[in-house]
N, C-alpha and C positions, 0 to 999 in steps of 0.2 A: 488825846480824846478818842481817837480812829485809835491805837491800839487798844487803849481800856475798852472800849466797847467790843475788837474780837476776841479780847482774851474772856472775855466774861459768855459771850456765841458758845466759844469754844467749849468753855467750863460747864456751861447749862448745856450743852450736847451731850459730854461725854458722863453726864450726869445719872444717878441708879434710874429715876423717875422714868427716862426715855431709854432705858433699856431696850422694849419690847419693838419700838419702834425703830431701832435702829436694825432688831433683828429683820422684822418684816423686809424694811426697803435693801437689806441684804439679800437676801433670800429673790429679791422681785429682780434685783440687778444680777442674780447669779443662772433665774429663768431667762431673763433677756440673753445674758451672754453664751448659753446654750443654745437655745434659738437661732441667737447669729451665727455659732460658729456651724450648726445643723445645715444652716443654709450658703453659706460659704463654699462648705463641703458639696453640697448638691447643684449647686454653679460651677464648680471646678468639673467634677465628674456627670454630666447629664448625661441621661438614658433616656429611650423612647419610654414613655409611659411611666415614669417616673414619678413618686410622688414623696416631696420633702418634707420635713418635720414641722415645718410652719403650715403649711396647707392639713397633713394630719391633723395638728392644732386648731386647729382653724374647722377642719371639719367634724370633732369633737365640740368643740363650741357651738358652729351652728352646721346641726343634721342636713340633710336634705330632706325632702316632705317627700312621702309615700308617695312612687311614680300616678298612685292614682288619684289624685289629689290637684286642684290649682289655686292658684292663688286669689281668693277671695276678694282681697282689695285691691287686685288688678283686673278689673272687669274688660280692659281694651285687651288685654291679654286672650281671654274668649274671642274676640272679634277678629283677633291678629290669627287664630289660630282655627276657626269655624267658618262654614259659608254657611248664610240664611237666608230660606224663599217660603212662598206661598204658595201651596199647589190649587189648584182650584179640579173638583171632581164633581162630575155629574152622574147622581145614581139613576138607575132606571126608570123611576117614576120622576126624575127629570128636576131634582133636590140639587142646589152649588153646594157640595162641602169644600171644606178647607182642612189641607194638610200645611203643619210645618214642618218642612226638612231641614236638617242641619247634618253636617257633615265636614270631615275635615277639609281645608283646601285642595287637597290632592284626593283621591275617593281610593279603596281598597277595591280592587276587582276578584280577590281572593276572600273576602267577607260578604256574608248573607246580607240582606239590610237588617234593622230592625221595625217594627210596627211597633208603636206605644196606644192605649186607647186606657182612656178613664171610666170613670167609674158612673153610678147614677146619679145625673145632673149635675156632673163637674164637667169643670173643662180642663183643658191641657195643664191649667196650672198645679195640679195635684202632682205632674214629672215633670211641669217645664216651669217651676213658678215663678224665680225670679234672677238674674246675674250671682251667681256664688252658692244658689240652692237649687239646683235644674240636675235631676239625672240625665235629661237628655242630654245638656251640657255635658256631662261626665260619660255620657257613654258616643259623645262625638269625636270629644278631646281624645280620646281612648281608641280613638279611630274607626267608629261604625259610621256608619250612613243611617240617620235615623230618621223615621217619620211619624209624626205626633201630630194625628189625627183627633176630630173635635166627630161625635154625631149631629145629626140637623138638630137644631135649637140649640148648640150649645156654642160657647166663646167666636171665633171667625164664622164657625157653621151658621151662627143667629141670622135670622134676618128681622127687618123693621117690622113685617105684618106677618109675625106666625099664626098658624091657624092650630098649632098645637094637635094636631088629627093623624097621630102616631103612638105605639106600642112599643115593646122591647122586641116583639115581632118583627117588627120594622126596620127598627136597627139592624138585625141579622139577616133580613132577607132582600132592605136594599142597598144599607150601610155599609157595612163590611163588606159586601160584594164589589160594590164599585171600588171603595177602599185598597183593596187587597189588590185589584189588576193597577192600577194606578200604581200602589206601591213596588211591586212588579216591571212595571212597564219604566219607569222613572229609573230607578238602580239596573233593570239589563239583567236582575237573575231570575233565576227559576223558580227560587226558595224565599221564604224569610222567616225570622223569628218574632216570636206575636210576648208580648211582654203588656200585662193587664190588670188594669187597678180595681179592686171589688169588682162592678159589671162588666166593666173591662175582660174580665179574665173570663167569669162567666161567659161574655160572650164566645172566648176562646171555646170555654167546655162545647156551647150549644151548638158554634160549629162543627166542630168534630164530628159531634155525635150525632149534628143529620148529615154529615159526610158519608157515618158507618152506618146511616139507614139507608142510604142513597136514594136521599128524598128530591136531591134533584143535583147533580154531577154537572149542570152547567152554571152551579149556585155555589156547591160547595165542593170542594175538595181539598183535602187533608195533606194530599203529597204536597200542597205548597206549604204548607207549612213545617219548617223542619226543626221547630222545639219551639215551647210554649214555658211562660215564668207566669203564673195566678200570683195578684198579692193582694190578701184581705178577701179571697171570694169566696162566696158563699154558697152554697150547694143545700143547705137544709135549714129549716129556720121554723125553732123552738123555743126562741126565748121569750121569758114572760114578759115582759116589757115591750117586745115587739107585737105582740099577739095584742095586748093590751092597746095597743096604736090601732090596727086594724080595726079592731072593733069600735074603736073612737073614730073613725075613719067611716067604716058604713054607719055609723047610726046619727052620725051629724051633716053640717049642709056641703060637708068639701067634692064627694061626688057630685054635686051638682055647678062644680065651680070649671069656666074652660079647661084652666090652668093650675097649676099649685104654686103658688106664690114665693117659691123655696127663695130665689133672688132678692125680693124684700126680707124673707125674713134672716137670710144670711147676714144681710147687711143691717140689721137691726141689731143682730146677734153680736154683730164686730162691734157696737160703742159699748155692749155691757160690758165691761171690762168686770166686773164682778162675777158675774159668770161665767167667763171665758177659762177665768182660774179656778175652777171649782172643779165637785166630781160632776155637775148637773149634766157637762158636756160627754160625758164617758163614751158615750156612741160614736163621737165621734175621733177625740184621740184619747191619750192616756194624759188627763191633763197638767202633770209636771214634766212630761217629754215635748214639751212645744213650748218653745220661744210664743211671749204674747204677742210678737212682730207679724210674726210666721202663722199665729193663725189669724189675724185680722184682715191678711192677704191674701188666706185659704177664703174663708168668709165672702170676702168683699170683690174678690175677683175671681174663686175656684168654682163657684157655684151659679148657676144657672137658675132659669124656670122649667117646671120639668109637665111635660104632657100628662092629662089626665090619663090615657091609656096607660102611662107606663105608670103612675102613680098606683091604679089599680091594678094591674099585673101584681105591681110589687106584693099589694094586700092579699091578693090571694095568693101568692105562694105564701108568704105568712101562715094562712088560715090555713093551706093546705099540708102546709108543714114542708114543701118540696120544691124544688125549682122547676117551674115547666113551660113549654111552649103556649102562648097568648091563647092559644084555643085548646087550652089544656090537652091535647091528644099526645102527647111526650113529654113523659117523666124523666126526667137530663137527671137524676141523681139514677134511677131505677137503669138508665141505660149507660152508665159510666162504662164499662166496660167494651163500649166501641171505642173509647179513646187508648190509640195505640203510639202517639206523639210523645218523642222526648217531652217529659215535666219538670218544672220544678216550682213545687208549691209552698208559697211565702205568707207566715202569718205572724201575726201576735200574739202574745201570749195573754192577751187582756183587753185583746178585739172584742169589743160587746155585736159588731156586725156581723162579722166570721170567725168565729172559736177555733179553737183550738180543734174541738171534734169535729167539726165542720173540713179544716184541712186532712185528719186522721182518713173520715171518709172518702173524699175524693184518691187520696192518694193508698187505701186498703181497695179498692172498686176498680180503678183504671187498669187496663189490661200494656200498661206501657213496658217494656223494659227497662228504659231509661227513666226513672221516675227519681225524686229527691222530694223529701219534705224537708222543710228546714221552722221550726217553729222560733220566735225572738222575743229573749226575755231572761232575768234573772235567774229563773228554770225554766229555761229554753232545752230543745231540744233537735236534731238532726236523724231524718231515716234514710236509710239508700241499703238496697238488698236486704231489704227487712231486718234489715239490724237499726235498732237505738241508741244514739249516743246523747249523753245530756249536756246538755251547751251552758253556759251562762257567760251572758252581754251584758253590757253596760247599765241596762235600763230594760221597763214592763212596758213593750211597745200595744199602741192601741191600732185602730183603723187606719185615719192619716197620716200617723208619725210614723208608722212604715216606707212612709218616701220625703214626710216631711220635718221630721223628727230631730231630735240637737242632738241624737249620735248614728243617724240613719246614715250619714256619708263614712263612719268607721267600721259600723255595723253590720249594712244591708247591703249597699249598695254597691261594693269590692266583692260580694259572696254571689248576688246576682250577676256581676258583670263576668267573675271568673266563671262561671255557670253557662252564660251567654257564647265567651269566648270559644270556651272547648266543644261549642257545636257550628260556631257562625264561620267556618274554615268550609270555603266553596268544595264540593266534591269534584271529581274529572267524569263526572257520567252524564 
């Protein structure tokens, strides 16, 4: 019985039907036995720095991930590899902000720090937002020393009873000042590099450029800063749709309201899930470059309550068409050409907040020699020595998906960082 049953094994093996199959697991036994005898071979004869035909293999199969990259689903891997604190700063009218620093465990003494600051009525989370989507994250890992500062009223900056009784003026002349020596005083250099989301970056310009009026030299000065990255800022503001806000703006009760309620309506904003996927949001990103995840925790944690001063400032540069100092005596577009700072200016190509032209501007007016515009988008494009070259990315980036974006870590943020790198090398002077 036991032979009739192998002879018949036998039979149905060597049979036409299982031809193909016999070929395969030939074929699989003849890659094994190469293999083994590859590695045989490289056990017998080791070398230093050696690498055998199984590991080739092996790293054909599976790549290594772009040094600048980490692994997403190992979040203790960030904690194994980053320290994190809370600075506490006192600006001169006597405001606690709060910085986060993160940096590697060991700190580069041969790297500038960097300064991160958001945009209008965001807070840190627009660069730090959450474990596996943080530039800051990525520009710690990557070995900087970063400080990701919030303005008063916004994320740790908040406190329980604001009185809301600040401008954009404010921000620049008592924000950033304390900011910047803190930052300073904390890292041990001389220098750092200022990297700026919409306001953010603005803010960069306005410093400068009362640096090169020298409106006052114990407020601002430029030599500390030794290169500047704008992303999403805006410098001129012509669009219809905005203009159209403004004027809905003065002719209804919201001047007369302490505050702008952006916080509630953020978070009213994250349950429509019907609008969140629509064009209605365009302002704010480009809405098939955002994960619905990513924006409901832009929404729900990136945003703030934002001061009537600075709500109003905002309208009137609107109306005015130009970016300028809270008591309008400085036109920051008209005076561009005191900014003499390494640039590099980062936009989208379908920003409805900072156009396109909008970056064109700043970086045709700045008197920098180090300047780069880099525009991102499907017709995307790059300037440096007034040359043009035309780019195309992955995807038509808007406002937030410039840092928050499902290909912002392929995209942006390797272009920014190598940008960063080849300035943030301490000098010997």
């Amino acid at each position: 019985m036991n032979l009739s049953t192998g002879n018949m094994a036998e039979r149905l093996w060597k049979s036409e039907g299982l031809r193909s199959l016999r070929t395969w697991l030939a074929r699989i036994r003849q890659s094994i036995a190469r293999i083994a005898a590859a590695a045989r071979e490289t056990t017998k004869t080791p070398t230093s720095g050696s690498v055998s035909h199984i590991q080739k293999l092996y790293r054909v199969l599976n790549p290594a991930p772009s040094p600048f990259f980490y692994p997403e689903e190992r979040h203790d891997y960030i904690f194994k590899k980053i320290s994190k604190k809370s600075i506490s700063v006192i600006t001169e009218d006597d405001i606690t902000l709060t910085i986060t620093n993160k940096h590697p465990r060991v700190k580069s003494k041969n790297l500038y720090p960097i300064l991160c600051l958001p945009g209008l009525a965001e807070t840190r989370f627009v660069l730090d937002q959450a474990l596996g989507n943080s530039f800051v994250d990525y520009l710690a890992l990557n070995g900087f020393d970063v400080y990701m500062a919030e303005l008063r009223g916004h994320g740790k900056s908040l406190h329980l009873k604001e009185r809301y009784n600040w401008n954009v003026q404010t921000f620049l002349d008592f924000d950033v000042p304390a900011i910047i020596n803190k930052v300073l005083e904390e890292s041990g250099q001389r220098q750092f590099l200022w990297v700026g989301h919409s306001m953010g970056g603005m803010l960069l310009l306005a410093y400068l450029i009362s640096a090169g009026l020298a409106k006052d030299k114990n407020i601002y000065d430029a030599s500390l800063v030794r290169g500047g990255v704008t992303v999403g800022s805006p410098i001129v503001f012509n669009q219809p749709s905005l203009i159209a806000l403004a004027l809905a703006y003065k002719l209804t009760f919201l001047p007369r309201l302490p505050y702008i309620p952006t916080d509630n309506l953020a978070n009213w904003l994250s349950v429509l899930r019907f609008v969140l996927d629509s064009p209605l949001t365009y302002h704010f990103w480009n809405w098939r470059n955002m994960d619905v995840n990513n924006k409901m925790l832009y929404l729900k944690d990136g945003i703030d309550n934002m001061a009537q001063g600075v709500m109003r400032d905002f309208m009137e540069y609107i109306l005015v068409g130009d970016f300028c100092s809270s008591d309008g005596k400085i036109n920051y577009r008209e005076n561009l050409f005191l900014v003499n700072t390494p640039l590099l200016i980062v936009g989208g190509a379908v920003d409805a907040m900072a156009s396109v032209e909008n970056m064109q501007i700043i970086y045709d007016n700045v008197s920098s020699t180090d300047k780069e515009l880099r525009a991102f988008g499907t017709h995307g494009y790059m300037m440096r020595d007034g040359q043009k070259i035309n780019m195309k990315d992955r995807t038509d980036y808007g406002h937030v998906d410039l840092t928050l974006g499902k290909h912002s870590k392929e995209d942006i943020w390797p272009y920014m960082l190598n940008w960063l790198r080849k300035r943030a090398k301490v000098r010997g002077d």
